[in-house]
N, C-alpha and C positions, 0 to 999 in steps of 0.2 A: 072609317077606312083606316086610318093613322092611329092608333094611339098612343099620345106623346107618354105615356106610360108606364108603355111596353115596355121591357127590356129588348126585345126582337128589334124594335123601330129604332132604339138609339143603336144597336151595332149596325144595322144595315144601314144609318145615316153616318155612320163613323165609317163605313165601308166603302160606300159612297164617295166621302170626303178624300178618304185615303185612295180612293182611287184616282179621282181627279186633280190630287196632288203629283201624285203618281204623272201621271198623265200630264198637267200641267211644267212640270220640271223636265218630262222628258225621258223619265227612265226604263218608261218600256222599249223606247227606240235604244239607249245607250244596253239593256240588257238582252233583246234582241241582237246588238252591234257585237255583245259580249257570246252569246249563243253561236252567232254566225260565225265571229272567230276560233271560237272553240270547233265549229265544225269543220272551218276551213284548216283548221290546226291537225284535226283529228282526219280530215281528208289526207291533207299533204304526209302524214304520219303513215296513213294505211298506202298511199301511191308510193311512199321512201321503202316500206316491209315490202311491197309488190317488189319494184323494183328489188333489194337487196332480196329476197326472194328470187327471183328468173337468175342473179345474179350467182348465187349460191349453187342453183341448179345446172347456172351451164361451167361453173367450177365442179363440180361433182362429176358431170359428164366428161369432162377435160381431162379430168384425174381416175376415170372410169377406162377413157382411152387411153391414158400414158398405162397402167395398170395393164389391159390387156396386151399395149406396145411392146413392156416391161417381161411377161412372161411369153410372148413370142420370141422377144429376144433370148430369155432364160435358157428355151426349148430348142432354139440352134447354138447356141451357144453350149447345151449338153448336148445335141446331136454331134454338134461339131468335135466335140472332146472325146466321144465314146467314136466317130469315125478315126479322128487322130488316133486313137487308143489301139483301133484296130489294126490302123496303118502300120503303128511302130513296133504293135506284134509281131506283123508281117514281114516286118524289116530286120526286129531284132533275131529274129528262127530263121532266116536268110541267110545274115549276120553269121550267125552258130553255126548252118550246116555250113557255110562256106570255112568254117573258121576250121572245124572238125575235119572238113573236106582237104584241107590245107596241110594240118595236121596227121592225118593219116598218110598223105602223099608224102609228105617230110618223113615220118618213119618208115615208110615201106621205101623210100629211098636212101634213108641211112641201116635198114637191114641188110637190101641190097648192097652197097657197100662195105658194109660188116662183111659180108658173105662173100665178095666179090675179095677182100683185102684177107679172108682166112682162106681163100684158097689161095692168093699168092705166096701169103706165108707156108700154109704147107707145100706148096712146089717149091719154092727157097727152100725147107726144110729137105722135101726129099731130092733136092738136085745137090743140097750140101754133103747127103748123106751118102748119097751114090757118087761123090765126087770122093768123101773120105773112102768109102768103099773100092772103088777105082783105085784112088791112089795106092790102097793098103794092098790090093791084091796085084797092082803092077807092080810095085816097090819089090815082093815079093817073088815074081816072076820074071821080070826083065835086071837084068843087070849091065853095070856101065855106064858111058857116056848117051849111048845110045837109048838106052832104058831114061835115062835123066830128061834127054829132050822129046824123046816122047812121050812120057809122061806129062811133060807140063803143056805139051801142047795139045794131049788130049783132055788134063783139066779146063786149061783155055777155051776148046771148042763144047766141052759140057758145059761149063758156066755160060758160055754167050748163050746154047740152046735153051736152056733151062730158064735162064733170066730174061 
C-alpha cells in the first residue's frame, strides 16, 4: 500500500504534516479571519461607491434642475428685454411724433406771426405813406392858419385809424 520509497508517499506525508501544522497553530482560522476582513473591507468599500454613487446622481439631478431653472430664467429674462425693447420703441416714436407735433405747431405759430407782424408793418407803411401823401397834397391846397390846424388834425385822426 505505502511505499516508504516513493517519492509520491513522502510529499503527501510532508503534506500531511504541513497541514496539520497548519491546522494545529490555527491558521486556517486566522486566514479565513484574514479573507473575511478582506471581504467585509471589500463590502464596506462597494456599500461607500454605492453610496457616493446615489450621491453623485442625485447631484447631477440637482444640477440638472438648477440648469433647466437657469435657462428658464435665461428665456424671461430675454423675453423680458425684447418686450422692454418693444415698449421703448413705442415710447421713443411717441416721444418724436409728439416732439415733431410740437415743433410744427411752434413754426406754423411763429409764421403766423411773421405774417400777422408784415401785415402791420405794411399798414404802418401804407398809413405813413398816405399820411405823407395827405399832408403833401393839403400843404398844397389849403392855406393859413386854417390849413395848419386842419391838417394836423387830419394827420392825428389817420394815424389813430391806421394804427
Amino acid at each position: 500500500m505505502f511505499d516508504l520509497n516513493a517519492p509520491e508517499t513522502w510529499v503527501a506525508v510532508g503534506f500531511l504534516i504541513f497541514v496539520g501544522i497548519v491546522v494545529y497553530f490555527g491558521v486556517h482560522t486566522s486566514l479565513a479571519k484574514a479573507l473575511d476582513n478582506r471581504a467585509d473591507r471589500i463590502k464596506a468599500e462597494l456599500d461607500e461607491a454605492r453610496r457616493l454613487k446615489e450621491e453623485a446622481l442625485a447631484l447631477v439631478e440637482t444640477y440638472r434642475r438648477k440648469k433647466q431653472d437657469a435657462e428658464k430664467e435665461a428665456e424671461e429674462i430675454v423675453a423680458n428685454a425684447k418686450a422692454e425693447a418693444v415698449r421703448l420703441e413705442a415710447e421713443a416714436k411717441a416721444k418724436i411724433e409728439d416732439f415733431v407735433a410740437r415743433r410744427t405747431r411752434m413754426a406754423e405759430d411763429k409764421i403766423a406771426q411773421a405774417e400777422t407782424q408784415a401785415m402791420g408793418d405794411v399798414r404802418a407803411a401804407a398809413a405813413d405813406a398816405a399820411i405823407a401823401a395827405a399832408e403833401t397834397i393839403l400843404t398844397a391846397t389849403a392855406k393859413g392858419n386854417v390849413a395848419e390846424d386842419l391838417l394836423a388834425k387830419g394827420i392825428a385822426d389817420i394815424r389813430s385809424k391806421l394804427n
